[in-house]
C-alpha positions in Angstrom: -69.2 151.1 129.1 -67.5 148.7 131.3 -69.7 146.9 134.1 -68.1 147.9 137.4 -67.9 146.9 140.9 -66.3 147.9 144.2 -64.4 145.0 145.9 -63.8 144.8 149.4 -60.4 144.1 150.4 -61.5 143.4 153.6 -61.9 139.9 155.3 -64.8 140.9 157.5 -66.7 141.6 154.4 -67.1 138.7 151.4 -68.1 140.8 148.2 -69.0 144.1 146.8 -71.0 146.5 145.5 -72.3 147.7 142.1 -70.6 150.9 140.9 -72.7 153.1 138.9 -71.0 155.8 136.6 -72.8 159.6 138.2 -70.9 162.9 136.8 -67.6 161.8 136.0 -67.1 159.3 138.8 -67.5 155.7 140.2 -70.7 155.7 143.2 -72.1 152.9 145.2 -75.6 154.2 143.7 -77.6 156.0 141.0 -77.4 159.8 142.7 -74.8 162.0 143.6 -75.3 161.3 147.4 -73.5 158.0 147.3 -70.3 157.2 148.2 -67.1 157.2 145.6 -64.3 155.0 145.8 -62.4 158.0 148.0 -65.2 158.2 150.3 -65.3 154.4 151.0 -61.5 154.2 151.7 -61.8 157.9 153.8 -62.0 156.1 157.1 -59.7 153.1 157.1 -61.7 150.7 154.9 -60.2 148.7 151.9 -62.3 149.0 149.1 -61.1 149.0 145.3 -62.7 149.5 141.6 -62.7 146.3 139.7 -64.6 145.1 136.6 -68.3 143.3 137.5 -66.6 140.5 136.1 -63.4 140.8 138.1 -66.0 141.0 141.7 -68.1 138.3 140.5 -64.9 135.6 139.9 -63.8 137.1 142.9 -66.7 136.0 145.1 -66.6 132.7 143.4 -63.1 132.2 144.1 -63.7 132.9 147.6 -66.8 130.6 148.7 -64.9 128.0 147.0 -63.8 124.8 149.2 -61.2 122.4 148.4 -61.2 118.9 148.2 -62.0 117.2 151.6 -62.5 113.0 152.2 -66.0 112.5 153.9 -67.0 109.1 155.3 -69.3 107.2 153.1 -72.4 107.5 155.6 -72.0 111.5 154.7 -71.9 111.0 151.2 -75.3 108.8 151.1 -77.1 111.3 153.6 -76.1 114.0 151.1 -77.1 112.1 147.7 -80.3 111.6 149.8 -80.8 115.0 151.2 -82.3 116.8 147.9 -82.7 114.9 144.2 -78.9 115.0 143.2 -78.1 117.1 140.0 -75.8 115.8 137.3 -75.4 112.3 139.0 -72.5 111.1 136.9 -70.6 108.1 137.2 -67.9 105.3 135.6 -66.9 101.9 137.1 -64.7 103.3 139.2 -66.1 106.9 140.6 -69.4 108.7 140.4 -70.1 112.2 141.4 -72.8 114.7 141.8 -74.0 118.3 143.3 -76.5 119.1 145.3 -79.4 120.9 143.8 -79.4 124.0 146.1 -77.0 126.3 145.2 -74.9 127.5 147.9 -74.4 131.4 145.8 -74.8 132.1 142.4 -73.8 128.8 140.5 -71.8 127.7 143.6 -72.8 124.6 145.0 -71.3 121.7 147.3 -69.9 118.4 144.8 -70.0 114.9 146.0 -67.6 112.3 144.8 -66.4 108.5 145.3 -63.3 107.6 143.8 -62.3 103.8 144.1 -63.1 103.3 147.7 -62.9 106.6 149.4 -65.4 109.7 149.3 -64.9 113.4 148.8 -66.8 116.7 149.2 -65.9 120.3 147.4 -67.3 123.5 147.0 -67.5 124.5 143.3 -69.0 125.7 140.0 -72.3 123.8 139.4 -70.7 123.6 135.8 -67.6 121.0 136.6 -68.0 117.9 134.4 -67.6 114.7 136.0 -64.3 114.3 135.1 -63.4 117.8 136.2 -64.5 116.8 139.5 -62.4 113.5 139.6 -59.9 115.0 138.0 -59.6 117.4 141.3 -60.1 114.7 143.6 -57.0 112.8 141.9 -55.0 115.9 142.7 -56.0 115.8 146.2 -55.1 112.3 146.3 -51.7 112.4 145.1 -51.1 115.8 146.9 -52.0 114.3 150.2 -50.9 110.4 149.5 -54.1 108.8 149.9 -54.7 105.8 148.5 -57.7 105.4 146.2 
């Protein structure tokens, strides 16, 4: 059987809940006191069934941050803060992420690209050149100059 979650579709709420499979229907817990997806919703809330999966991209997806030039004084302090992890770098741009994950494998990603100096919120599993590779598309969305 399918790992399942509930989802909260609500903004004042940022994840969800294990669903666990009690007589014939979707609960919040183990025993037949918990809540099913009907009783969530009974009194205005915005809850829905999705795959574990589903939730868990979902969350990710949401603590996300884009791309965002930083001055080079925050950059250093951050590459400074903890032992960097996965300090990459090439003649013209380096990158790393900081070692304390911010949720799951979310962490905050550092990068210098020519002159200039970016921050993100991301997987902890972007390559370098995934990471550049988003910074370039910030650059040429916004029109910076590298």
């Amino acid at each position: 059987m399918t790992a399942m979650a509930f989802w909260s579709k609500s903004s004042a709420f940022n994840g969800w809940r294990k669903a666990h499979f009690v007589d014939g229907a979707w609960h919040t817990a183990a025993c037949t006191t918990s809540k099913t997806l009907e009783e969530l919703n009974a009194h205005g809330d915005r809850w829905e069934l999705v795959t574990a999966e589903e939730a868990t991209a979902r969350f990710a997806q949401a603590n996300y941050l884009p791309v965002a030039e930083i001055t080079e004084a925050r950059f250093t302090d951050m590459l400074e803060v903890l032992p960097p992890m996965d300090w990459q770098g090439s003649p013209d741009s380096q990158s790393f992420k900081l070692m304390e994950m911010y949720s799951g494998n979310i962490t905050d990603i550092f990068a210098q690209y020519g002159t200039r100096f970016f921050t993100m919120r991301n997987e902890v599993t972007l390559t370098h050149e995934q990471i550049i590779g988003k910074v370039r598309a910030f650059i040429d969305a916004e029109g910076i100059a590298a």
